[in-house]
C-alpha positions as CSV (number, residue, x, y, z in Angstrom):
1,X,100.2,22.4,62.4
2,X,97.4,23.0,60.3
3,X,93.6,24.2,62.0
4,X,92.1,20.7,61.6
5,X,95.1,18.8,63.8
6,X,94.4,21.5,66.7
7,X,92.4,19.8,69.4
8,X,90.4,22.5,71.1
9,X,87.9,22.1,74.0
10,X,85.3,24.8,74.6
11,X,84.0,26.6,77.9
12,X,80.7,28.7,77.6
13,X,77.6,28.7,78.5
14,X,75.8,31.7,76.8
15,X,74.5,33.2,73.9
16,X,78.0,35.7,73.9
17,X,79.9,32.5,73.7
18,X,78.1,30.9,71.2
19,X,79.1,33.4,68.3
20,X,82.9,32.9,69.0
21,X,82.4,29.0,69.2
22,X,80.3,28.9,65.6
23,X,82.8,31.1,64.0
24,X,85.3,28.3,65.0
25,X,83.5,25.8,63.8
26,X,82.7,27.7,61.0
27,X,86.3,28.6,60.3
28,X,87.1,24.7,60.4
29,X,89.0,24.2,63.7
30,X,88.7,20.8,65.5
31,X,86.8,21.5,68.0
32,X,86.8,18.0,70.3
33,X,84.6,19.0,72.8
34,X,82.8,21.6,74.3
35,X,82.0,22.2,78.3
36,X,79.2,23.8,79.6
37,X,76.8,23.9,82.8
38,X,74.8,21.1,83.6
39,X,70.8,21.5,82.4
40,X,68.5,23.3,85.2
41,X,64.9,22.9,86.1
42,X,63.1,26.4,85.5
43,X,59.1,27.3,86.1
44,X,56.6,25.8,87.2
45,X,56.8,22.8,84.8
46,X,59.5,22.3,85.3
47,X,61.0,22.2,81.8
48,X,64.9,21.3,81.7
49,X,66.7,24.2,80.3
50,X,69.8,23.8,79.0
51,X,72.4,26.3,77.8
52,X,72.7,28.2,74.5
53,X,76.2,26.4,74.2
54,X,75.0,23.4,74.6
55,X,72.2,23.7,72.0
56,X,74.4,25.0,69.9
57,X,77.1,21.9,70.1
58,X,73.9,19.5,70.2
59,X,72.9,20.8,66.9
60,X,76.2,20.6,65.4
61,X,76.9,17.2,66.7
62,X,80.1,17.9,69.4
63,X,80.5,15.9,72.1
64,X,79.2,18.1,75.2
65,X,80.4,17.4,78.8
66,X,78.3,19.1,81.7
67,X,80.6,18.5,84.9
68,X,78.7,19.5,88.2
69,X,82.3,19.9,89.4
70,X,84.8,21.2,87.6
71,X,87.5,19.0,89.8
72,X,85.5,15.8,89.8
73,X,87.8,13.0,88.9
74,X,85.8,12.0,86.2
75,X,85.4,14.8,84.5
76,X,89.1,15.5,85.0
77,X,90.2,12.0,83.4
78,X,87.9,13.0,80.2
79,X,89.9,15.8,79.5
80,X,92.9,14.1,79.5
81,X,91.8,11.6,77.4
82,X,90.7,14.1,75.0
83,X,94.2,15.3,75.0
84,X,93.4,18.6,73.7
85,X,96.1,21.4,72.2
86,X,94.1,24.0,73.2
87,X,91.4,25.5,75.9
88,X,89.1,28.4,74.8
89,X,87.1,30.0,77.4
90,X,84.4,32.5,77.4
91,X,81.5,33.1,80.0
92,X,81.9,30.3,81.8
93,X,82.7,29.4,85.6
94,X,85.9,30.0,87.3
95,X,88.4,26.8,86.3
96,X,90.5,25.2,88.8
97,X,94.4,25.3,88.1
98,X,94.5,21.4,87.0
99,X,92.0,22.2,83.9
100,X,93.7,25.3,82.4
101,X,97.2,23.9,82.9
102,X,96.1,20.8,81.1
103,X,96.8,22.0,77.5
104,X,100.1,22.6,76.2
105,X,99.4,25.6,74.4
106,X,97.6,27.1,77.4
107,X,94.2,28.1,78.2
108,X,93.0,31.7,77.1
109,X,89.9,33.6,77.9
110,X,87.8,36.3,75.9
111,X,86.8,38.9,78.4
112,X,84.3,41.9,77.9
113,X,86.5,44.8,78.5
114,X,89.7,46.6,77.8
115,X,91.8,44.5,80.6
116,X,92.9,45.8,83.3
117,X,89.5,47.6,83.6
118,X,86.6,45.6,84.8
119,X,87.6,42.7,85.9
120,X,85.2,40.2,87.1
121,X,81.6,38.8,86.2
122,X,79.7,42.0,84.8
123,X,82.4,44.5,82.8
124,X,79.7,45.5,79.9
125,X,76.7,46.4,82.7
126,X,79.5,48.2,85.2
127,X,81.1,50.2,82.4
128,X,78.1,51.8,81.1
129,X,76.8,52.0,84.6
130,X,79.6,54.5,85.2
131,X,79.1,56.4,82.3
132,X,82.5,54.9,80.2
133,X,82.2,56.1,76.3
134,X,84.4,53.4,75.5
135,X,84.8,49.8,76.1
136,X,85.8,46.6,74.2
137,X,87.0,43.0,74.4
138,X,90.8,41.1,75.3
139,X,91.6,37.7,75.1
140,X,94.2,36.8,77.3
141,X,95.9,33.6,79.4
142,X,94.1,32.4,82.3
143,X,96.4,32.0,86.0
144,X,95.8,32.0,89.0
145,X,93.8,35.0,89.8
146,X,90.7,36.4,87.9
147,X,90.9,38.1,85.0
148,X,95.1,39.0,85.7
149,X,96.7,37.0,82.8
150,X,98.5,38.6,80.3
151,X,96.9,40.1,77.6
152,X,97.1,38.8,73.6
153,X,95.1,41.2,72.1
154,X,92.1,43.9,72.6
155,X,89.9,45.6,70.7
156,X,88.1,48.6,71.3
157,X,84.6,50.4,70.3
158,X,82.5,53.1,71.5
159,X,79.6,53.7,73.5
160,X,77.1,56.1,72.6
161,X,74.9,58.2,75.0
162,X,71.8,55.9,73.4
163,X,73.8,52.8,73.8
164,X,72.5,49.8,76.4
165,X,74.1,47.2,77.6
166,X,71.8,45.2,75.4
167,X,73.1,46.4,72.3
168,X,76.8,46.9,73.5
169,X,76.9,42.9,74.5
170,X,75.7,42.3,70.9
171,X,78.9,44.2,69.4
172,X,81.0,43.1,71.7
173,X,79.9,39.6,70.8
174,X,80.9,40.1,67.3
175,X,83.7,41.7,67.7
176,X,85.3,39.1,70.4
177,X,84.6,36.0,67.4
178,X,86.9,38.0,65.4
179,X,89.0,38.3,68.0
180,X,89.1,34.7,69.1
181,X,90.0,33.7,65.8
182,X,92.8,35.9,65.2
183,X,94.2,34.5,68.6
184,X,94.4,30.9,67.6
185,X,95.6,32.0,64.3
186,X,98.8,33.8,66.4
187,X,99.3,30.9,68.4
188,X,99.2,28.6,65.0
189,X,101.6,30.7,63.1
190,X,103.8,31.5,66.1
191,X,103.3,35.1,65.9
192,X,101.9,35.6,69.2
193,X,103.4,38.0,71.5
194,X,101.6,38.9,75.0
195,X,102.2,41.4,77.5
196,X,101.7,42.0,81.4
197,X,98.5,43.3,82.5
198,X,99.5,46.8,85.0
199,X,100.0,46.1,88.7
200,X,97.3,47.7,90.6
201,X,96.1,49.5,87.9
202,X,92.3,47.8,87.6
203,X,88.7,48.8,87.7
204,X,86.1,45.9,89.9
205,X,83.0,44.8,87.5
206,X,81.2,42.4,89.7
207,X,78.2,40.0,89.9
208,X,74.8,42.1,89.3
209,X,72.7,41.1,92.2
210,X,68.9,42.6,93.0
211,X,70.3,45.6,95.2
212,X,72.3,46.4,92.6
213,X,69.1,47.8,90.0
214,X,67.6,49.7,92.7
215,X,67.1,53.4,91.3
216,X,68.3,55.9,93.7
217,X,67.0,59.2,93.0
218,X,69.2,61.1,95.0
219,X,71.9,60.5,92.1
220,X,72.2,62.9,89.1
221,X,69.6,62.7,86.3
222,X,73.0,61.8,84.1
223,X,74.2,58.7,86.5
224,X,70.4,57.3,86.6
225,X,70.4,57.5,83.3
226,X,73.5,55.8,83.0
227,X,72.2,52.9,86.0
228,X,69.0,52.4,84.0
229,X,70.7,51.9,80.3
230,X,73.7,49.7,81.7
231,X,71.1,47.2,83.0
232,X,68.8,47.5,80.2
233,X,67.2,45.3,79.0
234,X,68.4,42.7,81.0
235,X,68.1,42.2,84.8
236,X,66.3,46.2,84.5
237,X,66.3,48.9,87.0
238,X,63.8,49.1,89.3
239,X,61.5,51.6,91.3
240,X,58.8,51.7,93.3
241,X,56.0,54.2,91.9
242,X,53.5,56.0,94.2
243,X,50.2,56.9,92.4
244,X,47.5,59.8,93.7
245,X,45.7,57.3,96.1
246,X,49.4,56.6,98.1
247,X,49.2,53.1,96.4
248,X,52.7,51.6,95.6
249,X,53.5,49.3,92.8
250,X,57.0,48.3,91.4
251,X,58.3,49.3,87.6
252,X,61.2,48.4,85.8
253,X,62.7,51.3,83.4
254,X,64.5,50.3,80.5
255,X,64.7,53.6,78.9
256,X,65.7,57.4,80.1
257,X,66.7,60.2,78.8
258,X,68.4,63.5,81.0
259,X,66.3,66.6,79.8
260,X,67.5,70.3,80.1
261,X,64.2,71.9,78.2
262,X,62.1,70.7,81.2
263,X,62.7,72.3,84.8
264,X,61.3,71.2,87.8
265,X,61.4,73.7,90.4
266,X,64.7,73.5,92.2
267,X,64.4,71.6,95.8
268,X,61.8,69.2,94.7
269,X,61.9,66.3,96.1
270,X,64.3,63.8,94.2
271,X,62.0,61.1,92.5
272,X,59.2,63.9,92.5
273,X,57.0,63.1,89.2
274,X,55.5,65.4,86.3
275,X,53.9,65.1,84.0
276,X,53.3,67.3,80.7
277,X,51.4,65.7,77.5
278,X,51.8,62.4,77.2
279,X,55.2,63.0,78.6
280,X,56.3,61.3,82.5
281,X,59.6,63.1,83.8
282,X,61.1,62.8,87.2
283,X,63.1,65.3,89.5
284,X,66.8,63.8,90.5
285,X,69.2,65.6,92.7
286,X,70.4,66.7,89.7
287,X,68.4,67.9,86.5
288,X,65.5,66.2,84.8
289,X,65.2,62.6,83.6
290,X,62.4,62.0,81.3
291,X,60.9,58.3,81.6
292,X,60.7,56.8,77.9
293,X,59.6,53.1,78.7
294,X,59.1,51.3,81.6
295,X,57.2,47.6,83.1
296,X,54.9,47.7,85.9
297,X,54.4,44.7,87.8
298,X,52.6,41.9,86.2
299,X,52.4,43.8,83.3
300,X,54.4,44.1,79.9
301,X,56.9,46.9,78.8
302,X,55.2,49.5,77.6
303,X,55.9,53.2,76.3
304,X,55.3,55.9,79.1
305,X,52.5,57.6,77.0
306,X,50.5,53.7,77.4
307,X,51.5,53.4,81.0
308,X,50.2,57.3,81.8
309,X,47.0,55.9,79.8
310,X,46.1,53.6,82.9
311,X,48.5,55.1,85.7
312,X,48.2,58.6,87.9
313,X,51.6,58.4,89.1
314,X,52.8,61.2,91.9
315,X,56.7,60.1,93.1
316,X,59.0,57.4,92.7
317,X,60.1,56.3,95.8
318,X,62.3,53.2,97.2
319,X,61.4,50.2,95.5
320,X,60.1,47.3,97.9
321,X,59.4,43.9,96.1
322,X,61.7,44.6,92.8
């Protein structure tokens, strides 16, 4: 079968998924439709948002479905009609077994992380949040259970100490395209060969919520540092910041950096602040963390030498409004 006779639908909904779909498209695969969440209201407008998939497949004239259910009858009779080969899925919602059963080549998924490690909705933010140097991205075919299927192929980079997860989703995004298409190319040219993911052998990655970016100072300067950068820039740690007058206002950090040429007296208070120069550090239970950029409240992200400009801050303390 050539590329052009392969009927592939596509599952996504963000920007991550949008590079491995335009390579396909790119590349000169049929791809017959694509499937991605229904448009939201968002502001005070408002304004209908709709996903970067779907802006994406608008632009490049696919046919776009936007089921509010993935089992809706409807939705489920399209699909068939489409008769596709072929299911790609990446970043999208959780599909019931009579989707990804449908095709008869299968359905297969491109996931975030070196399977059998971080399964579930956030691998990149929970692997640098725990300090991993390495990471990477496996496609593999979707059953029953999240994220268990076995594995096609992986591929694996490296993160840096300076690395967010801002910048590792960007490689990652890359790097999965490339590894999309050399999966439909195996299962093309009947070269694919798969394996079984470990039993037991798995590492939890799931859903961010709010409580999750609370700073808690009574970690190591190294793990905060690790918290702050794996959710960087995007949901953002947060802190609550006492200033000299005992006034509280909330900041999001986005950059840290664990210091060994600055020592704060051993038994200060974790979340204790200093300040030298233009310079804002804080005491952990563990070392020093220096404070490189941060966003208070109602204002925009800033450097810490600008926020010290307009700020007397003395501790930071347990967040309240996030």
């Amino acid at each position: 079968m050539k590329k052009e006779d392969l009927k592939i639908v596509f599952f996504g909904t963000p920007e991550f998924a949008v590079t491995s779909l335009a390579k396909l498209v790119d590349e000169g695969y049929n791809v017959s439709a694509v499937v991605t969440m229904p448009d939201k209201e968002a502001g005070r407008g408002r304004k209908i948002i709709q996903s970067d998939v779907k802006k994406y497949a608008v632009e490049k004239g696919l046919e776009v479905l936007q089921p509010e259910k993935l089992k809706a009858p409807e939705f489920i009779d399209k699909l068939r009609e489409i008769n596709a080969d072929l299911f790609i899925v990446i970043a999208f919602r959780m599909l019931p077994e009579v989707v990804w059963t449908m095709p008869r080549l299968g359905t297969f998924n491109l996931h975030g992380s070196l399977l059998p490690k971080y399964r579930g909705a956030a691998p990149i933010n929970r692997a640098i949040m725990n300090g991993e140097t390495e990471t990477g991205v496996t496609t593999f075919f979707l059953r029953h259970e999240i994220d268990t299927g076995d594995i096609i192929g992986s591929r694996k980079i490296q993160i840096s100490d300076n690395d967010n997860v801002g910048t590792v989703y960007d490689r990652l995004m890359h790097i999965g395209a490339d590894m999309v298409i050399e999966t439909v190319e195996s299962i093309l040219d009947g070269t694919l060969e798969t394996r079984p993911q470990p039993e037991g052998e798995f590492t939890p990655a799931p859903k961010i919520f709010k409580e999750d970016c609370r700073i808690d100072w009574n970690r190591s300067a190294r793990e905060i540092h690790n918290h702050i950068r794996g959710l960087s820039p995007y949901p953002a740690a947060f802190s609550a910041l006492e200033d000299e007058e005992g006034k509280n206002i909330d900041v999001k950090i986005f950059e840290s950096l664990p210091v060994d040429n600055v020592i704060i007296e051993k038994n200060t208070t974790p979340g204790t602040i200093m300040i030298s120069g233009k310079r804002l550090f804080a005491a952990t239970s563990e070392g020093t963390l220096e404070i490189l950029s941060l966003q208070p409240a109602g204002k925009k992200r800033m450097a810490a030498s600008a926020f010290l400009l307009g700020y007397h801050p003395v501790k930071f303390t347990t967040a309240q409004n996030g």
